[in-house]
C-alpha positions as protocol buffer text, in pm:
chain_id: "A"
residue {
  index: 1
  type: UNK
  ca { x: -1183 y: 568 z: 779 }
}
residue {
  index: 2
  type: UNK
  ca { x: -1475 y: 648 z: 536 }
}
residue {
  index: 3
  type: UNK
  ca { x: -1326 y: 457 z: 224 }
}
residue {
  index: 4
  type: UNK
  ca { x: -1399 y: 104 z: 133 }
}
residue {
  index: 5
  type: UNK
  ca { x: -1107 y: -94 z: -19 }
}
residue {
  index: 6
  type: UNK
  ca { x: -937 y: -436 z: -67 }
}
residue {
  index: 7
  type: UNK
  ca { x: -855 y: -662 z: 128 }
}
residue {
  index: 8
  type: UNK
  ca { x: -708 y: -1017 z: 85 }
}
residue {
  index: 9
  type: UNK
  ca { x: -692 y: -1171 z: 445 }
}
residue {
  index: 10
  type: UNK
  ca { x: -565 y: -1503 z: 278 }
}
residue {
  index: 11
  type: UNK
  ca { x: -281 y: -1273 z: 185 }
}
residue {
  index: 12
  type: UNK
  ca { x: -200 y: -1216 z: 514 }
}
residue {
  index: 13
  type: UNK
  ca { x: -259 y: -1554 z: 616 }
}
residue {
  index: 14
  type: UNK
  ca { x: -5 y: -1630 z: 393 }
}
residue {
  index: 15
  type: UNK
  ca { x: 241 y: -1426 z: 504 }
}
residue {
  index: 16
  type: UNK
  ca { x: 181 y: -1511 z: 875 }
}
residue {
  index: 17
  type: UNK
  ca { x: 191 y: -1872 z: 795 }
}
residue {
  index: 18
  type: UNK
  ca { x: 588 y: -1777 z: 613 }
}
residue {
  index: 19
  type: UNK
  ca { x: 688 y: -1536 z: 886 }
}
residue {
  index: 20
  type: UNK
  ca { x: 541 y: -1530 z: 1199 }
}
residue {
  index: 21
  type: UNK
  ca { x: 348 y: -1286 z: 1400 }
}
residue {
  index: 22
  type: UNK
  ca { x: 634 y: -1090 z: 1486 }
}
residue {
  index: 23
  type: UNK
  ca { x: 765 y: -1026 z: 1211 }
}
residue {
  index: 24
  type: UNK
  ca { x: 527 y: -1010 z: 999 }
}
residue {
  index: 25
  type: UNK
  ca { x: 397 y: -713 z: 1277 }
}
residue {
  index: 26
  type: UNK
  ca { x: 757 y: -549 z: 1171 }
}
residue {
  index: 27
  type: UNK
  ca { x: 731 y: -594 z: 847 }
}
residue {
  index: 28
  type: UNK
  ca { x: 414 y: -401 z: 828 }
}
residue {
  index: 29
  type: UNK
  ca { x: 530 y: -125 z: 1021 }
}
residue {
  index: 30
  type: UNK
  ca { x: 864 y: -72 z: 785 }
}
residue {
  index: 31
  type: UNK
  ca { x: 573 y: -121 z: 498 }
}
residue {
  index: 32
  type: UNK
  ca { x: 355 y: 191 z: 622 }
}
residue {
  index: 33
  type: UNK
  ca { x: 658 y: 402 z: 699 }
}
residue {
  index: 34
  type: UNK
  ca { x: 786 y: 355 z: 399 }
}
residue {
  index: 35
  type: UNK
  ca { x: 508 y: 448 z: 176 }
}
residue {
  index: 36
  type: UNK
  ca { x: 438 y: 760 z: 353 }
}
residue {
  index: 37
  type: UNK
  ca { x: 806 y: 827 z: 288 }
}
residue {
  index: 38
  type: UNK
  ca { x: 774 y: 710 z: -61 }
}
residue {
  index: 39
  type: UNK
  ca { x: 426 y: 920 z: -121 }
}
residue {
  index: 40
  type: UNK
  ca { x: 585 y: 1232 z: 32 }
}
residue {
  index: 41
  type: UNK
  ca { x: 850 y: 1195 z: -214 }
}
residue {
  index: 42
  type: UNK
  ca { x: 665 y: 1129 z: -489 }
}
residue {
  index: 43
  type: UNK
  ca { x: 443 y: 1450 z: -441 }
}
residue {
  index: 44
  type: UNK
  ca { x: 729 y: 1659 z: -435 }
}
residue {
  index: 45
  type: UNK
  ca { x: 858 y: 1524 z: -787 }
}
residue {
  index: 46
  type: UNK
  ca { x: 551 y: 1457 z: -999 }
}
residue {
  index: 47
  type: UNK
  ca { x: 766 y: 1530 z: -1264 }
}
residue {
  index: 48
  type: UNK
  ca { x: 1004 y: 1238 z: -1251 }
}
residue {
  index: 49
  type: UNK
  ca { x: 862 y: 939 z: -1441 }
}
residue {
  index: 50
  type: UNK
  ca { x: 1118 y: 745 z: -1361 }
}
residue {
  index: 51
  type: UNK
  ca { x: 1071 y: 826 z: -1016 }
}
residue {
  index: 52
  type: UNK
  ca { x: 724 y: 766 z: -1019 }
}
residue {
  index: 53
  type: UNK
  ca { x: 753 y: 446 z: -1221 }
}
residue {
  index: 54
  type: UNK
  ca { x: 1030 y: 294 z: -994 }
}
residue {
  index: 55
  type: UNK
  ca { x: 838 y: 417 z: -607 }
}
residue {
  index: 56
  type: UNK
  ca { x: 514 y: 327 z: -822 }
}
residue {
  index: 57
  type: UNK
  ca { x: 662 y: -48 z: -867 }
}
residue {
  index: 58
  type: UNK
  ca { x: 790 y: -82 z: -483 }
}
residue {
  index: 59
  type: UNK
  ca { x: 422 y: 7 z: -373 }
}
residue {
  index: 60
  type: UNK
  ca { x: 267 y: -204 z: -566 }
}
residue {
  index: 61
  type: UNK
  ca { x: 519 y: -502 z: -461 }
}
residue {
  index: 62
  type: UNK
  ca { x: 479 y: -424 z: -84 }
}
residue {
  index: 63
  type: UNK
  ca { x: 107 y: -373 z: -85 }
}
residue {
  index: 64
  type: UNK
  ca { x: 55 y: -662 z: -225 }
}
residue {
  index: 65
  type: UNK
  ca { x: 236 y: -878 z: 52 }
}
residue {
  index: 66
  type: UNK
  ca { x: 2 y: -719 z: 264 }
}
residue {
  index: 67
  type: UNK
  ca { x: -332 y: -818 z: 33 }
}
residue {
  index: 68
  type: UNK
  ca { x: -351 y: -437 z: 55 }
}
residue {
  index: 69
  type: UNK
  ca { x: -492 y: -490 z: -335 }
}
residue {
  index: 70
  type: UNK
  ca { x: -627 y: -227 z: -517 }
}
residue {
  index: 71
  type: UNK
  ca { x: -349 y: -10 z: -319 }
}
residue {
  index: 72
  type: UNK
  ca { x: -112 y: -254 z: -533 }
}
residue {
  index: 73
  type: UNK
  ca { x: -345 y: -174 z: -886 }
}
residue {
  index: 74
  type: UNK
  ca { x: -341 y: 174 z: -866 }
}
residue {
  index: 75
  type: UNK
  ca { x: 29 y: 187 z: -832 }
}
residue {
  index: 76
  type: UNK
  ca { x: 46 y: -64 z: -1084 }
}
residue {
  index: 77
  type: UNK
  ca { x: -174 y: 126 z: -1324 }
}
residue {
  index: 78
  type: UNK
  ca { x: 76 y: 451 z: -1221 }
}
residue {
  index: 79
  type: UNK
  ca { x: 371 y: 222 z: -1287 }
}
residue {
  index: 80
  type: UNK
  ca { x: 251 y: 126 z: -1673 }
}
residue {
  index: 81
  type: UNK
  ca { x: 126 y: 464 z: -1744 }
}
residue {
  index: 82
  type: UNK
  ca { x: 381 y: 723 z: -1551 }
}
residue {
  index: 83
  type: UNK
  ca { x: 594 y: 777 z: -1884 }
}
residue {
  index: 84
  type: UNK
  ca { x: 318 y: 922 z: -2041 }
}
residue {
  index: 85
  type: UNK
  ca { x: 92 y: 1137 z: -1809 }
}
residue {
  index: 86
  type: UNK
  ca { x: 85 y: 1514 z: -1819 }
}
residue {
  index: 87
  type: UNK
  ca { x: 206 y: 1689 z: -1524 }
}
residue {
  index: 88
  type: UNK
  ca { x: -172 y: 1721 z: -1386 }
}
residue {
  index: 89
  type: UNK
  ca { x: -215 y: 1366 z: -1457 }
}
residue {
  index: 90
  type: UNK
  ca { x: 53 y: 1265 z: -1257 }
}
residue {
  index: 91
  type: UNK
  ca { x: -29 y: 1491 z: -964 }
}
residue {
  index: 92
  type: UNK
  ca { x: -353 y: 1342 z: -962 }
}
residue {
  index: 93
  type: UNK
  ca { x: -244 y: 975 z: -976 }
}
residue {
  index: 94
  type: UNK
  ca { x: -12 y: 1104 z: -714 }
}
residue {
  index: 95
  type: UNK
  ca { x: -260 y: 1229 z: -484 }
}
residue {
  index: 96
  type: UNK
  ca { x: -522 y: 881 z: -579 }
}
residue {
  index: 97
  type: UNK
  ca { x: -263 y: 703 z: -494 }
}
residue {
  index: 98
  type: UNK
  ca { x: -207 y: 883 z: -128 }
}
residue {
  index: 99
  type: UNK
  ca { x: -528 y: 845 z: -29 }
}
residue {
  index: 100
  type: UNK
  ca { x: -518 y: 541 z: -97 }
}
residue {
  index: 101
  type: UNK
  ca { x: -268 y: 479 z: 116 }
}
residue {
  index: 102
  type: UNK
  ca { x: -397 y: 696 z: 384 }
}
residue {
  index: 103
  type: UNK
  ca { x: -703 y: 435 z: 432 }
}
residue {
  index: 104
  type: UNK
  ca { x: -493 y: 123 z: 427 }
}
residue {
  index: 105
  type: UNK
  ca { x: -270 y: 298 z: 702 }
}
residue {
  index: 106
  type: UNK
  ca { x: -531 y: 373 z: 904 }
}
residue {
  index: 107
  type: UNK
  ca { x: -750 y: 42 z: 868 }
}
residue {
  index: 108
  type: UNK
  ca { x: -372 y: -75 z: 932 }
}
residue {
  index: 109
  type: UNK
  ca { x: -325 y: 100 z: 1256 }
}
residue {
  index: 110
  type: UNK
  ca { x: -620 y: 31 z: 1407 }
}
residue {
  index: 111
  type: UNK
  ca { x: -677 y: -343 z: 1318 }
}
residue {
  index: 112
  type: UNK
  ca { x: -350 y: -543 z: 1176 }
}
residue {
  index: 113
  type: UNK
  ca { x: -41 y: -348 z: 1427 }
}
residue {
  index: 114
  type: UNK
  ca { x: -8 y: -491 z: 1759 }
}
residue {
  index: 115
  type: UNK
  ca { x: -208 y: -784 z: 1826 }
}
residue {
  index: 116
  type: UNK
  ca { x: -422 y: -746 z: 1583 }
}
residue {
  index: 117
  type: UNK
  ca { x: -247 y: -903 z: 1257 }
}
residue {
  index: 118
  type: UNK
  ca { x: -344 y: -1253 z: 1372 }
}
residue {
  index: 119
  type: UNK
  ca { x: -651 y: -1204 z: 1425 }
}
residue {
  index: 120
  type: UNK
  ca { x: -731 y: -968 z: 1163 }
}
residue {
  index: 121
  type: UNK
  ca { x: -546 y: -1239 z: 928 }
}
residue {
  index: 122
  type: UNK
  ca { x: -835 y: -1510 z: 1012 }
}
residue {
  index: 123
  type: UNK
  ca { x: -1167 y: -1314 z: 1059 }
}
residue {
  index: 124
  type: UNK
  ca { x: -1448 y: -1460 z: 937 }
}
residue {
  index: 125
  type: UNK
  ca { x: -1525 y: -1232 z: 571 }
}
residue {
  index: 126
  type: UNK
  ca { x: -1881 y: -1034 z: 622 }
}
């Protein structure tokens, strides 16, 4: 995991504090598998703005939950511009956007799944 990227833990506080541990743990996992689902989709159909606009809007929903959050801004920013990128430009965004994703699953993986969330959720910032 080489990238740097965003990171709201009083995100996640938050949604420990509304959910629980468990599910919250479950809720992630559904989150990651169904990004890699929706990325894997979306590189296949670069062509479908309204297919990238709608997956582009889901991401940026569900990352957010997560304080995953410039994840959630660059599928925003794909979201508000998909209509009008050129096919490059939205293979590119595409591909930004995956690995992206790719360093919030793995900084997921290895410190939020199992019993990590909790404490992940309330380490002190440094």
């Amino acid at each position: 995991m080489n990238q740097i990227f965003s990171f709201d833990r009083a995100v996640l506080r938050e949604l420990l504090a509304e959910l629980g541990e468990e599910c919250a743990a479950e809720v992630l996992q559904i989150f990651l598998a169904d990004t890699a689902t929706k990325l894997t989709i979306l590189e296949a159909n670069v062509h479908d703005r309204s297919l990238l606009k709608r997956e582009a809007h889901s991401i940026k929903s569900s990352a957010a939950t997560f304080g995953f959050s410039d994840l959630s801004e660059l599928a925003r920013h794909l979201e508000s511009v998909a209509s009008s990128l050129t096919a490059e430009e939205a293979q590119n965004a595409v591909c930004g956007l995956g690995r992206r994703f790719e360093t919030v699953r793995q900084f997921a993986e290895a410190k939020l799944c199992g019993t990590g969330l909790q404490n992940e959720a309330y380490a002190v910032d440094g």
